[in-house]
Every structure is written in structure tokens, then in C-alpha cells.
C-alpha positions, 0 to 999 in steps of 0.5 A: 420730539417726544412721540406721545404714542411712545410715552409710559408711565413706568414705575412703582405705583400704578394707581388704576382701580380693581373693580367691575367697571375698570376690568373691561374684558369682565374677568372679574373672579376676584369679586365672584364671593362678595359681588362687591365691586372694589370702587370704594364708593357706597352701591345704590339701592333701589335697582333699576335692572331686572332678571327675568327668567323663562320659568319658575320650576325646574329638574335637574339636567334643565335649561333654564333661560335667565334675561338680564335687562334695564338701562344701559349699563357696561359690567355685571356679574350674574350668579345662581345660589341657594336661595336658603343661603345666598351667602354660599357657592354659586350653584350649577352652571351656565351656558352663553348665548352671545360669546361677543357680549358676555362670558363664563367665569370659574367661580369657587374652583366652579367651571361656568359657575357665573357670567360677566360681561366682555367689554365696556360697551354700553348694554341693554340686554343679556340672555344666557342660559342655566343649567340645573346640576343633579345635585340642585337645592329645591330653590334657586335665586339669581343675583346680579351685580350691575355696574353703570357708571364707575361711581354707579353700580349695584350690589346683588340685585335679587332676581326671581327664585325657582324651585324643583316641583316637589319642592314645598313652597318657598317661604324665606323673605326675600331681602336676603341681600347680604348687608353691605359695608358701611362706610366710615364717617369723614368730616372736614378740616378746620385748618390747613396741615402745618409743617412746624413740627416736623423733626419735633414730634412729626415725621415728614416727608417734604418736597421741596425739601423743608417746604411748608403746605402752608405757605407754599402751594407746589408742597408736597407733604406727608407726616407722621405722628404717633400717638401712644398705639396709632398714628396720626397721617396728613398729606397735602398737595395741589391735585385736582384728582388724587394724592396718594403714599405707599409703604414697600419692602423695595423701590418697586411695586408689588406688595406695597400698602397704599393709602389714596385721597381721592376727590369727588366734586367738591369731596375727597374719600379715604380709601386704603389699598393694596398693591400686587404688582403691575396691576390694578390695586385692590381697595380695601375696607376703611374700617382700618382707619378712624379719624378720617377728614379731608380739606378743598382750597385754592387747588390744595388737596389735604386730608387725614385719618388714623391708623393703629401701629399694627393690625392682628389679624387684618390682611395687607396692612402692614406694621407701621414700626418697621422700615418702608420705603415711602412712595409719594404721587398723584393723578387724576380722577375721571368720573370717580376712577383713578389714572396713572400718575402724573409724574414719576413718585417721588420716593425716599432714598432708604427705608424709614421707620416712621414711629421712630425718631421724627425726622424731616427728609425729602425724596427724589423722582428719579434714581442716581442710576437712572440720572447716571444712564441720562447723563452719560448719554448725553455726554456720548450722542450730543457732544463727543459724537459730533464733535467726533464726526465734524472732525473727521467730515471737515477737518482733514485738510485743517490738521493733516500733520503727522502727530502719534504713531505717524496718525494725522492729528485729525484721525487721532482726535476722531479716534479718541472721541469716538472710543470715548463715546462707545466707552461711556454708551457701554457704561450707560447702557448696563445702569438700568438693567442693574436698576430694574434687575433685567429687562424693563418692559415698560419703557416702550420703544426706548430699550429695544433702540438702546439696545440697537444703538449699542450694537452699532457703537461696539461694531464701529470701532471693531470695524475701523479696527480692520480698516484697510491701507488708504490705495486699497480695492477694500477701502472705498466699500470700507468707507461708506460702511463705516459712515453708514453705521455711524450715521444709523447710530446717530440717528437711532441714539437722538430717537432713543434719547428723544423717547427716553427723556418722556419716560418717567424715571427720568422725570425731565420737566416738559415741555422744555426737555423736547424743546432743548433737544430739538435745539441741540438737533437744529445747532448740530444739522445747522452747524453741518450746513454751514461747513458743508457750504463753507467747503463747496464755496472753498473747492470753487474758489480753488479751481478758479484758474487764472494765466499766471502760475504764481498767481494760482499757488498764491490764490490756493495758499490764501484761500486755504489759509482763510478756509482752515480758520473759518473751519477753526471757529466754527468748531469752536462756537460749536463746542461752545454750544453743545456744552451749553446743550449739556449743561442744560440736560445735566442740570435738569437731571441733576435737579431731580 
């Protein structure tokens, strides 16, 4: 069964947001300029946080205690500047008084230069100290920013302004808060997104493929339109949290232009962004995009804006009259912050050039190679192996006779199945470093037991291949080694199959995958019962003793004859079973 704790997300667009509040070990230097938590969301304006500071004038070389207080809040980022120019570099450095709570920053090639906090734990109070440089400004000015919840933060809140002594009194006004983006206008839709005029004047990408957001409710769609110099997006599909697209050079992450719908309540914003790797992306501003406007209904989730073909001059927005590959998720949204996806993106299968010709294409949540990997190994762990190991444990006495090179027919069937099964471990195992380019790091436990498992299915046939004569000293230890590992290969295979079937680039559809497998295992060890049963009832059949010679032969001769058929259909109905096992898997991973 699927372990929870085991299970990843693994792919391309991890959509976890940059901010203040989702960075809770508070290393947040990418905010250090602006102090404008990348949320997405408009910063409140009247301050409820308050800095106080242990006096009004100070000389350089002075330590300056400076008190961050208010209601409980979970991030911050605190900052002295020339209060003539609020808008240059932090000014002098700073000194912690409580390491556990709060930490220095390196802010503009500035050692110490700010302090944030250390964890997400809720705060009421910060106390660090200031210490003036040599080279100070005559008036200082401490800004904060202060995040309470994801969705509630303030920008740059003012604190109070001290001055050298010789210094003439400060006269500058004291809203000097720089002025802080404003959002782009969105209405509401009037209508639902329509797919009929895709391949006409649209470029859409569907799945299913050539379904319609207006009739079917599982429809996941994107589209593009151009028009002239911009072009026209619309997206749909049923999400209670976010829908998002990107545009990537490659089928994975990094470098990537996002674009999310986010819900808010009975709300959806628009916000672009930016993917860098396998990390937190970063939102951008939304002035790239016009004509924004969004719909709710019956758990559909739709909205649309424009965006011209290309952007001189604006960083991380890509040209739209170039070939991408087109990711497709969603997830969900808690209290205003992005999650992981909720399944595997669906991505196209080559790169498009959405401002050409319009065409109408579709995607897959999981890559031939990794469908090609799930596959074999289901082939190798639930169907030769087995098939391979009843074999050997209950058919020796069944097919004794000797059939090529003077091998019993059971050993020559064992060993076919078996070197059929290392054969297809060994082609599986190689797909997905072809397909991730190396070592995954984000598949959990499943590489590392793959990895086991295929020591194991090399080192068995390299084993048996030095088996010794049958009246050997040797072959009784050879014996219980050769099952020993074969039993721990089995054992580890079905785990690793059991993690890997969880992991989102195979996509598998729960929770009938962990029940499907979990069935396979009940019909195997079920199975093995049974013949271990059948034989015990047999060997005590046999050793019933009666007076009369002629009567034991014949009572062996007959039990044996009804035991070796009994053994014969069971393997049969077994087989009939696993390949009903298999079709099951192989038709899910087919369908991906």
C-alpha cells in the first residue's frame, strides 16, 4: 500500500509561492530593495506594528536599540535608510539580541545590513540593536515590513527618524513610503469559454482531448488567440484553489513563464510568474497583461487576459511567436497560498508555436519512458517472477523429465522466466535516468529501492550460474542463499512498485492503483498457500502405510497422479489471474 509519508510531487511546475510568509527560515534577500512581499496580493495601509527606538540621536560607532512590537505576526524585514532617501541602500548594521527569533541578512553586498525573522512562529516582539557606521547620514529612518497572514502584510511601515547631534533638524515629510503597485483592473465574465473555434482561429490545448469547458465539467482548456500584435489566453477547468500554464524550452522546470489563476473566496486574481528551478516562483508584476477577467460556476474555474506577442525590455516574460512546450496544473489555494499540484501537469508532447497556425492537441500526465519503466516492471515483479518462483517451489516433481541439455523441464522453465525477468529489470531500470538526465532526487524512497532491486536481479543469475553439483557439501548453503535473495528481491520490488505507482510521473488513478495492487499481493500469497497446503495434505497421504505392498505403490501412484493435476490448474487459474493483474496496470498506464 502506498506510504503517504513516501509520496512527492515530482515534477515540472512546483507552484509554491516567493514571499516573506512562505520562506519560513526568513531568508528573504531577494525582497531586501523593494521590501515588497512577492504575494500578489495589494499590502494594507493603515499599520498596526510599531518600531520604537531607545533614543532619538546617535554618533557614529553607537548602538542604537531598535524594538519591533504589535500584534502577532509570523515574518518581517526590518531596515535602517537615509531618511532624505528612503529609496537608497540600507544604511549601517545590525546586531541580534535573540538568534532563535530573528536573523541578519546581507542586503546590497551589505553584511547585517537587515533582520528578519527565523521561523513561522507567531511574534509579538523583536528587539535588535543598530549599529551607526562612520560614514552615517545626519538622519536615519527604520522601515519594516511586516507579514501576519499570507494575504496580510505591510509595506515599509515608518518608524522613527534619528539624527546626529549637530545635525539641523529634520524636516523632510514623513510619508516617504515609496508608492506601491497598483494592481490592474479585473472584471467578470459574461459567458463561459467556448472550444468552438479551436483549430479555426484558436490554439487550444484540451484534455480530454476535443472536449468542450462548456458542456463537460472534468475539461481542462487553454487557448490561444491572436490578435494582430497581442494575444487573447483563456483557461478553464474545475479547481477550488488555482489553474495555472507555463511556457518551458524543455519538459522540465526552471526558466519557465508561468501564468496562475488563483481563487480568493468567491474571487480569482491573475498573476504572471516566473519559474527558476525547483523552488518557490517568483510573482511578478501584472502590468504585462490587460484585459483581465475571470468566472465561478458549479466548481469551474475560468479567466482570461492579454498579453502582447513580445515584451522589449520586461524581464521573464518570454516571446509568444516561439515554440514552448505547455505545461498545464492546478492545486490548492490555503488562505491565499499556492500548494504543490494536485496531479502530475499535463504537458504537450513537443514544442508549439502558439501564434502560428491554430491547432487543436492534447497532452499526456505521464512520458512514454516513464509509462515504458511502470510497465516493464510490472511485467518482470508480477508476472514472471512468480510464475517463475511457484515453479521452482511446487513443480519439480510435476515436470521432472528430462528436456534440453538434459535439464528437467521445471529448471529450464524457472530459468527462462527468470533471466526474462532480470532481462526487462535491467531495460526498465535505465529509462528513467534517460529520462530525468541522472539521479532524481525527488522520487523518495523508490529510486534508492530500485537501485537494490536491481543488484539483487543481476547477482541471482551470476549465483545460479556457480551453482553447485546436486550431492555437494556446497549446495545446501547454495540453496538457502539463492532463495534468500530472491525472496529479498520480491520483497523489496513490490515496496518500490507500491512507492513508485504514488509518485506523479506515473500518474496512476487512486485510490484504485493501491487496491489493484494490494489484490495482486492477496492472489499471489493466496495462491502459495494453497500449494503449500495441497503439498502437506499430499506428503501425509503418501506416508499412510498399509500391509499390503501392492496397495502403497498403487495409493502413491494415485495420489501423485491426482496432486501434479491439482498443482496444473492452479497454476493455470493463477497465470489467468496475473495476466488479469496486468491488464489492469497496463491499461491505466496506458491511458495516461
Amino acid at each position: 500500500m502506498a506510504v503517504p509519508g513516501f509520496t512527492f510531487g515530482a515534477f515540472i511546475i512546483l507552484l509554491l509561492i516567493s514571499s516573506v510568509a512562505n520562506y519560513p527560515n526568513g531568508r528573504v534577500t531577494k525582497s531586501c530593495h523593494g521590501m515588497i512581499p512577492e504575494h500578489g496580493h495589494s499590502p494594507q495601509s493603515a499599520p498596526v506594528h510599531n518600531i520604537s527606538v531607545s533614543q532619538m540621536t546617535f554618533r557614529p560607532g553607537e548602538k542604537i536599540e531598535v524594538i519591533l512590537s504589535g500584534r502577532p505576526f509570523k515574518g518581517f524585514l526590518l531596515e535602517a535608510r537615509d531618511a532624505e532617501d528612503l529609496s537608497g541602500l540600507p544604511i549601517g548594521s545590525f546586531t541580534l539580541n535573540n538568534s532563535q527569533v530573528s536573523q541578519l541578512l546581507t542586503c546590497e553586498d551589505i553584511q547585517g545590513s537587515a533582520v528578519s525573522h527565523r521561523s513561522a512562529s507567531k511574534k509579538t516582539k523583536i528587539k535588535v540593536y543598530w549599529n551607526a557606521p562612520s560614514s552615517a547620514p545626519n538622519h536615519i529612518q527604520f522601515l519594516v515590513t511586516v507579514v501576519e497572514k499570507y494575504k496580510i502584510y505591510w509595506v515599509k511601515i515608518p518608524g522613527p527618524v534619528i539624527s546626529q547631534p549637530n545635525a539641523l533638524p529634520f524636516t523632510t515629510p514623513k510619508a516617504t513610503i515609496a508608492p506601491l503597485p497598483t494592481l490592474s483592473p479585473v472584471s467578470h465574465l459574461t459567458k463561459s469559454v467556448s472550444a468552438s473555434d479551436c483549430g479555426n482561429t484558436k490554439f487550444c490545448v484540451r484534455s480530454p482531448l476535443n472536449c468542450d469547458p462548456e458542456r463537460e465539467a472534468a475539461c481542462v482548456f487553454l487557448s490561444f488567440t491572436r490578435d494582430d500584435q497581442s494575444v487573447m489566453v483563456e483557461m478553464s477547468g474545475p479547481s477550488k484553489g488555482y489553474l495555472s500554464f507555463a511556457l518551458s524550452h524543455d519538459r522540465w522546470m526552471g526558466d519557465d513563464d508561468a501564468y496562475l489563476c488563483i481563487r480568493e473566496d468567491q474571487r480569482v486574481h491573475i498573476q504572471p510568474s516566473h519559474l527558476t528551478g525547483r523552488s518557490h516562483p517568483v510573482m511578478d508584476s501584472r502590468d504585462t497583461l490587460e484585459d483581465m477577467a475571470w468566472r465561478l460556476a458549479d466548481g469551474i474555474m475560468q479567466c482570461s487576459f492579454r498579453r502582447n506577442i513580445t515584451l522589449p525590455g520586461v524581464k521573464n516574460r518570454f516571446d509568444l511567436n516561439t515554440s514552448y512546450y505547455i505545461f498545464l496544473a492546478d492545486g490548492a489555494v490555503i488562505d491565499g497560498r499556492i500548494y504543490k499540484h494536485s496531479q502530475q501537469p499535463l504537458i504537450t508532447y513537443e514544442k508549439h508555436d502558439v501564434t502560428d497556425h491554430p491547432k487543436n492537441i492534447g497532452g499526456s500526465r505521464s512520458l512514454p519512458l516513464l509509462k515504458a519503466h511502470g510497465a516493464l516492471m510490472f511485467v518482470a515483479w508480477m508476472t514472471t517472477v512468480s510464475i517463475g518462483v511457484l515453479v521452482a517451489r511446487f513443480f519439480k516433481p510435476v515436470w521432472s523429465r528430462a528436456f534440453f541439455l538434459g535439464e528437467a523441464v521445471w529448471f529450464q522453465v524457472h530459468r527462462i522466466l527468470m533471466l526474462t525477468t532480470s532481462a526487462l529489470t535491467g531495460i526498465a531500470f535505465i529509462m528513467p535516468f534517460v529520462y530525468r538526465g541522472g539521479w532524481s532526487w525527488h522520487a523518495g524512497y523508490h529510486p534508492y529501492l530500485g537501485c537494490i532491486v536491481m543488484t539483487l536481479a543481476i547477482l541471482q543469475p551470476l549465483l545460479a550460474a556457480f551453482r553447485p553439483p546436486l550431492h555437494d557439501p556446497r549446495r545446501q548453503m547454495f540453496n538457502w542463499t539463492h532463495w534468500s535473495i530472491g525472496t529479498a528481491a520480491r520483497i523489496i520490488a513490490v515496496a518500490a512498485i507500491f512507492l513508485g505507482m504514488d509518485l506523479p510521473g506515473l500518474n496512476l488513478p487512486y485510490p484504485r492503483k493501491t487496491y489493484a495492487m494490494i489484490g495482486f499481493v492477496a492472489w499471489h500469497v493466496g495462491t502459495e498457500i494453497v500449494l503449500e497446503i495441497h503439498a502437506y495434505r499430499l506428503s501425509r497421504k503418501v506416508e499412510i502405510l498399509d500391509d499390503v505392498r501392492i496397495q502403497i505403490l498403487q495409493s502413491f501412484t494415485v495420489a501423485e497422479a491426482e496432486g501434479h493435476t491439482f498443482k496444473k490448474v492452479v497454476l493455470a487459474i493463477y497465470i489467468c489471474g496475473n495476466v488479469t493483474f496486468l491488464i489492469i496496470f497496463l491499461s491505466a498506464i496506458n491511458h495516461l
